[in-house]
C-alpha positions as CSV (number, residue, x, y, z in Angstrom):
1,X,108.4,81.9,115.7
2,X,108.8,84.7,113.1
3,X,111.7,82.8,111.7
4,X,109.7,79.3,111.5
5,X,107.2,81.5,109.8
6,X,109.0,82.3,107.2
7,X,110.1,79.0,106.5
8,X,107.4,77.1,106.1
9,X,105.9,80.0,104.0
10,X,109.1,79.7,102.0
11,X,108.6,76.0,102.2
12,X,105.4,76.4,100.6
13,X,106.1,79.4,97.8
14,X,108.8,76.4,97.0
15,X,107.9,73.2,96.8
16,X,104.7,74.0,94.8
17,X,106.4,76.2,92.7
18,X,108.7,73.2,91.6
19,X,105.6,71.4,91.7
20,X,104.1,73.2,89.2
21,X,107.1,73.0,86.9
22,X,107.7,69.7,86.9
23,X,103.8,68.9,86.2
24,X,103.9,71.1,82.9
25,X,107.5,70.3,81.3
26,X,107.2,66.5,82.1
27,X,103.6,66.1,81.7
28,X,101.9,69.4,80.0
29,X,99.7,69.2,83.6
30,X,98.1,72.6,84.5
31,X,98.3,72.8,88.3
32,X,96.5,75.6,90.0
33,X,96.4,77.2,93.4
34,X,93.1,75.0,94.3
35,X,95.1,71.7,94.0
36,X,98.2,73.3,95.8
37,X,96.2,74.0,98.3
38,X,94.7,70.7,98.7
39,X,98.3,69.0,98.3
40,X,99.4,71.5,101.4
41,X,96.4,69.9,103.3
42,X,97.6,66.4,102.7
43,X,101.2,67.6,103.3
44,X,100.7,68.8,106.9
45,X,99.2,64.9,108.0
46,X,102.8,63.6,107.3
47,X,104.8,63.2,109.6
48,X,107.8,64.4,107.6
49,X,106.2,67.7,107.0
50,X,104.5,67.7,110.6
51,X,106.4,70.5,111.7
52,X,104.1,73.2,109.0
53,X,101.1,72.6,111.6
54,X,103.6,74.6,114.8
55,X,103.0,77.7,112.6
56,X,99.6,80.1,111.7
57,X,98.0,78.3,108.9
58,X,97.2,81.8,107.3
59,X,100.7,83.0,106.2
60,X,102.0,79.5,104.6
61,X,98.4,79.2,102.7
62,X,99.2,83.1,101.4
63,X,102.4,82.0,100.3
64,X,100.4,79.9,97.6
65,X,98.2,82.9,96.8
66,X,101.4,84.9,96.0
67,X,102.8,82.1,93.6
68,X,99.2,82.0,91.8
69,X,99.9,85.6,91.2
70,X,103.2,85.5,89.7
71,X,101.9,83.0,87.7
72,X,99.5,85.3,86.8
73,X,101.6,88.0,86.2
74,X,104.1,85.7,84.2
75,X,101.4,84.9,81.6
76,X,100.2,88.2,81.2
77,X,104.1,89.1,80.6
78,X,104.3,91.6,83.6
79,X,107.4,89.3,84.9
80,X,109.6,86.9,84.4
81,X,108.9,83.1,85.5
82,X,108.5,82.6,89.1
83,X,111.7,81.9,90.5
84,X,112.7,79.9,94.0
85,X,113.2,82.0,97.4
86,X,116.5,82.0,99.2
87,X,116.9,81.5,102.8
88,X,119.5,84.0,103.3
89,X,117.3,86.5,100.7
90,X,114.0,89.0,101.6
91,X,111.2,87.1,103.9
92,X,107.7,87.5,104.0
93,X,104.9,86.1,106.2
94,X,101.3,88.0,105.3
95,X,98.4,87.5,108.0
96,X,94.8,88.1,107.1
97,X,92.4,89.2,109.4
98,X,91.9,86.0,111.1
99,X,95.4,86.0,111.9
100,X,96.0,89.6,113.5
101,X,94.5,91.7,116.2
102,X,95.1,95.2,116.2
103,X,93.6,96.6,119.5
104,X,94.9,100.3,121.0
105,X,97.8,100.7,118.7
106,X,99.1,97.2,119.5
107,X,99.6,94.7,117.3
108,X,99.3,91.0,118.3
109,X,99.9,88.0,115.3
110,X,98.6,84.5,115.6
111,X,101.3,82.0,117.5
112,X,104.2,85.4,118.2
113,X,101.7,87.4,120.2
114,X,102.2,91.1,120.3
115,X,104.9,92.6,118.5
116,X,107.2,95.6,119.7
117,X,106.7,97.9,116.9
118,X,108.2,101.4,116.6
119,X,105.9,102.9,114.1
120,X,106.7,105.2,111.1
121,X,103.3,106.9,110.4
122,X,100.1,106.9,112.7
123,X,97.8,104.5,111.7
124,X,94.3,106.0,110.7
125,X,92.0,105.1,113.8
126,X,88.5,105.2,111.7
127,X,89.8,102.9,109.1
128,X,89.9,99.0,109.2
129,X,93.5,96.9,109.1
130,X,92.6,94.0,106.5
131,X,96.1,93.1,106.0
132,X,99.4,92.3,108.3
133,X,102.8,91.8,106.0
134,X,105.8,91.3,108.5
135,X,109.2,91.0,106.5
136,X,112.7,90.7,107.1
137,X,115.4,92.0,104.7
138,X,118.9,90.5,104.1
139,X,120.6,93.0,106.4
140,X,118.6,91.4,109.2
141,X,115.5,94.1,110.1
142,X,112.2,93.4,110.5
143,X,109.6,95.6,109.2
144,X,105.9,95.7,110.0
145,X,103.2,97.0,106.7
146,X,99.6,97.1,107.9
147,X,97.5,97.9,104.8
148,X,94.5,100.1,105.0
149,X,91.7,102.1,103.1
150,X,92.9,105.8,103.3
151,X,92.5,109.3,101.3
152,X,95.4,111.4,100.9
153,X,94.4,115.0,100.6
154,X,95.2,117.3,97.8
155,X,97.3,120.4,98.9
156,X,96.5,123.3,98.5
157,X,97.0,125.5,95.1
158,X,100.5,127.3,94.3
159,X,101.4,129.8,91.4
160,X,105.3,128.5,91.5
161,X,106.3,126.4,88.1
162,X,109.5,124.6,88.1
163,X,111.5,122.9,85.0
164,X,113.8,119.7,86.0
165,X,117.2,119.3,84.1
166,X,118.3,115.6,85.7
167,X,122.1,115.2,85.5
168,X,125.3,113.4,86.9
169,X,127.2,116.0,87.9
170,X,124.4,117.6,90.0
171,X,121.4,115.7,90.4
172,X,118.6,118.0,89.4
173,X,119.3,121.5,88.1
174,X,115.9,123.8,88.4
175,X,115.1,125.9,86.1
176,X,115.0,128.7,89.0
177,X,118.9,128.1,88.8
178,X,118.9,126.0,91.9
179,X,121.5,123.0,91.7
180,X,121.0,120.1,93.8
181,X,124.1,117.8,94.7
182,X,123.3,114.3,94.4
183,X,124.6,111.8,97.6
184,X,126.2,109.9,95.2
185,X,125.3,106.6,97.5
186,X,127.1,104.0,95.8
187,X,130.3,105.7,94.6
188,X,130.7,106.9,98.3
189,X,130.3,103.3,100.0
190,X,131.8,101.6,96.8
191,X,135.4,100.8,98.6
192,X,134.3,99.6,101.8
193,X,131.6,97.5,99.5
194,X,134.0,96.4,97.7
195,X,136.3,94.9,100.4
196,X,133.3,93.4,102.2
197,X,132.7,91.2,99.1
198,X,136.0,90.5,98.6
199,X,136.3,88.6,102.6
200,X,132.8,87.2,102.3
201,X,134.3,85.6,99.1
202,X,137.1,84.2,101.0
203,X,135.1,82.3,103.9
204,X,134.2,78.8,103.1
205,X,130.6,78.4,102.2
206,X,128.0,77.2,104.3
207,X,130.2,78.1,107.5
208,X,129.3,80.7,109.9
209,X,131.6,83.7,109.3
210,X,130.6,83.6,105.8
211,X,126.7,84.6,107.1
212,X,128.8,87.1,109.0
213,X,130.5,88.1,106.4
214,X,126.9,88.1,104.3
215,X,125.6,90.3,106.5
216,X,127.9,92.9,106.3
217,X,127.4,93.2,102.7
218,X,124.1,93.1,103.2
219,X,124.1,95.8,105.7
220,X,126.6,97.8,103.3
221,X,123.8,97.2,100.6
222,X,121.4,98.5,103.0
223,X,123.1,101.8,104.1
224,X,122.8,102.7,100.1
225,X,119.5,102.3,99.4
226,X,118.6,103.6,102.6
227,X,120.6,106.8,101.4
228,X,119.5,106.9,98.2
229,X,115.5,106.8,99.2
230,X,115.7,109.1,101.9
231,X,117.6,111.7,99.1
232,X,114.6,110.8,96.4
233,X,111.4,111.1,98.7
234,X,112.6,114.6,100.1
235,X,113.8,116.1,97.4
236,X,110.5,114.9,95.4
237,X,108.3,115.6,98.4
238,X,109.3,118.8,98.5
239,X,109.4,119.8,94.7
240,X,105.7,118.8,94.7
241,X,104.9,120.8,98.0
242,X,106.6,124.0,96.4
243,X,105.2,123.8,92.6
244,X,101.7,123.9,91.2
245,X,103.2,122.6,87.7
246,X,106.7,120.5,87.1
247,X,108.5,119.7,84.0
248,X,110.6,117.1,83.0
249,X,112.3,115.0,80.3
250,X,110.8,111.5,79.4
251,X,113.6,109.2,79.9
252,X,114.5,105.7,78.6
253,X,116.6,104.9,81.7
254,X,117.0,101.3,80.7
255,X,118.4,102.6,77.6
256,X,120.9,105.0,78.9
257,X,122.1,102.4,81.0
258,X,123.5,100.5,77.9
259,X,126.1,102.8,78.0
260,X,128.9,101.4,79.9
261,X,130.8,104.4,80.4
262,X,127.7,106.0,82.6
263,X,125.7,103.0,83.9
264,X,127.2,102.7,87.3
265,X,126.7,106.8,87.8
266,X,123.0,106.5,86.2
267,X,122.2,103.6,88.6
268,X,123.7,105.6,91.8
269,X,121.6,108.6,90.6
270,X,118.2,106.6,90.5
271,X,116.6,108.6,88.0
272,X,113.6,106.4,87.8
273,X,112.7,106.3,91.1
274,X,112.7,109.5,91.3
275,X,110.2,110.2,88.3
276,X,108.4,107.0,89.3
277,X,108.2,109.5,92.9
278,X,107.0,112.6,91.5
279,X,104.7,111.1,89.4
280,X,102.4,109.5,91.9
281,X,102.7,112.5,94.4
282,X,101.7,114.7,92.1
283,X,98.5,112.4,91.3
284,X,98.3,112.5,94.9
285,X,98.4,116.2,96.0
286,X,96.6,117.7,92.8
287,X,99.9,118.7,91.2
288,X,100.5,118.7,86.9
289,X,103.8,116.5,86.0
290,X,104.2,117.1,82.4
291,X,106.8,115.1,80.5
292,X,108.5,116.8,77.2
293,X,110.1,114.6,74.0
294,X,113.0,113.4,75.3
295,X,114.6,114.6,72.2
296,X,113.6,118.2,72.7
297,X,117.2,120.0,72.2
298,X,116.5,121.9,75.9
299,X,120.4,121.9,76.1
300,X,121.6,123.4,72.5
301,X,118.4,126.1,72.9
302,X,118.7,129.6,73.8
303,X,116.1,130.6,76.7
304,X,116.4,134.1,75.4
305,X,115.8,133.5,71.7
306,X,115.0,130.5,70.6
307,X,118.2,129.6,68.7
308,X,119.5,126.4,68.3
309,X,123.2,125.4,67.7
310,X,124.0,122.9,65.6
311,X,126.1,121.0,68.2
312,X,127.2,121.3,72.0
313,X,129.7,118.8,73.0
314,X,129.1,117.2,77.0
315,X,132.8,118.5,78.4
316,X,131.4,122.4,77.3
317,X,129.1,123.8,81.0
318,X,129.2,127.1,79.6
319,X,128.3,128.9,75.8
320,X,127.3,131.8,74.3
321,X,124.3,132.2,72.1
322,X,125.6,133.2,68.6
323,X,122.2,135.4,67.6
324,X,121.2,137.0,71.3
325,X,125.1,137.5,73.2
326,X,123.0,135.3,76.2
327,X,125.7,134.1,78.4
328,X,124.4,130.5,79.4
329,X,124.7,128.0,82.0
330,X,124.6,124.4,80.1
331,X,122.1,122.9,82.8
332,X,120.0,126.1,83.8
333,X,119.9,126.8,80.5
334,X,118.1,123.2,79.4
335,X,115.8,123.4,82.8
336,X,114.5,126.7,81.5
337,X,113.9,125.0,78.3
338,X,112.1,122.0,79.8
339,X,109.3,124.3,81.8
340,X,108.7,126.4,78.6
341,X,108.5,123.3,76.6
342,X,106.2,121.6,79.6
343,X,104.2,124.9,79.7
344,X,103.8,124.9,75.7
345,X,102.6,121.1,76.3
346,X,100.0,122.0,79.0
347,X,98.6,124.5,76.7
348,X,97.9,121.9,74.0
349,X,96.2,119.5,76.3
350,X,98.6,116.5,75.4
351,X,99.8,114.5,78.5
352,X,103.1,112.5,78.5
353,X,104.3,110.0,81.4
354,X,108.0,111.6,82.3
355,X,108.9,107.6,83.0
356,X,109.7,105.7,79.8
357,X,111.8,103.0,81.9
């Protein structure tokens, strides 16, 4: 039934979609989501299209509420134009209230019954569920999101202070002198990924050991992300916890990307996520995330004394400050620079978003 669902609600997103299109480039018609939605009535009467009536009404009628805002978000230039949903690609079916009961900590969902859910988080028992989201991702899981009105807490004030020196090598240097090791996700899966694609490739295309061979990849695919988000939400889960104020560089990570030589190890790293993480945590748990000038010299600065040196090349980890005799680690060195430069920011009053993506 889940499966069917997500068809018809793919059916939907679709066929209106190309709909749509077609109305505007061949005849600069303006179709909305009102007459979608009466052309989905008229749809289910045919026979040919009979078989949208043997799932819930409320999912495939969402799916039309979901292309109105992508439209939406396509004319406000938030994204690019609405494109078509793949069989074999992510799968959505949302239920309103209508189409859900939650009762006891079960769920039940109009024409599957009651799910067998192993839950991630309790759900908050004084609060109302107003919305049911049941997905399935290429690797072949199923995941349950039940949205709800709650208030996260702020924690509790701390005196710590940390700066955050993001790198390759290590993935965060702090500027306590901690260095964190990054799991390097990709680059440790990137062989096995690698042959995966290269025997899906070989299987003949629309047969069945080619979806096997799909899924494979698509578990491989899987295994990373899942590796590189658990990495990202502990590490910036606990660096809020810890710290009362956090520094760090803006960074234009779509910029440094450009750089062929470093892409693939700037992708594996995830540096935006990461900022994109500390950034609403700390709005969430009344912590100060304070972004420096991306082009503050933190590396080429002495911690000690303020001098700058005209140039430190990438391959040298360790130098000397010419005016002070200060022995320096490269990246301890620039994390140390980033709090005082975050401090000296704080102090001004100014406020800088560390995500410039």
């Amino acid at each position: 039934m889940l499966a069917k669902t997500f068809g018809c609600a793919r059916f939907a997103y679709n066929y209106m979609l190309r709909l749509r299109t077609d109305a505007w480039f061949e005849r600069q018609e303006r179709v909305g989501y009102h007459e979608t939605s009466a052309l989905l009535t008229a749809l289910k009467k045919t026979p040919e299209h009979a078989w949208l009536n043997e799932v819930s009404s409320v999912p495939v009628q969402q799916a039309l509420r979901h292309l109105q805002t992508a439209f939406g978000n396509f004319f406000a230039k938030r994204a690019e134009y609405p494109s078509f949903k793949r069989k074999d690609g992510h799968q959505a079916a949302e239920y309103t209230t209508s189409a859900f009961k939650w009762d006891n900590g079960v769920l039940s969902i109009a024409k599957a019954g009651a799910l067998d859910v192993r839950f991630s988080r309790a759900v908050p028992k004084a609060v109302a569920v107003t919305t049911v989201t049941v997905s399935k991702d290429a690797a072949g899981r199923y995941f349950v999101s039940m949205l709800c009105a709650d208030q996260v807490a702020e924690k509790a004030k701390v005196d710590a202070k940390v700066g955050i020196d993001l790198g390759l090598t290590h993935f965060a240097i702090l500027s306590t002198g901690e260095k964190i090791a990054s799991p390097k996700a990709f680059a440790a899966n990137e062989k096995k990924l690698a042959k995966a694609q290269r025997v899906m490739a070989k299987k003949r295309k629309g047969g069945s050991n080619r979806r096997k061979a799909r899924l494979k990849v698509a578990r491989l695919h899987a295994k990373i992300a899942d590796t590189r988000k658990d990495f990202l939400h502990k590490l910036s889960t606990r660096l809020v916890n810890e710290n009362q104020v956090i520094a760090v560089e803006t960074l234009a990570v779509s910029n440094m990307q450009k750089n062929r030589c470093l892409s693939k190890a700037i992708g594996d790293a995830g540096w935006a996520e990461f900022l994109r993480q500390l950034e609403y945590k700390s709005r969430w748990y009344g912590r100060d995330l304070i972004g420096i000038d991306r082009w503050y010299p933190s590396s080429k600065r002495c911690s000690d004394c303020g001098h700058t040196v005209k140039s430190l090349p990438l391959n040298v980890r360790e130098w000397t400050c010419p005016e002070c005799g200060t022995a320096h680690d490269r990246d301890i060195n620039a994390a140390r620079n980033v709090l005082a430069a975050g401090l000296a920011v704080s102090a001004l009053g100014e406020s800088v978003s560390p995500v410039c993506i």
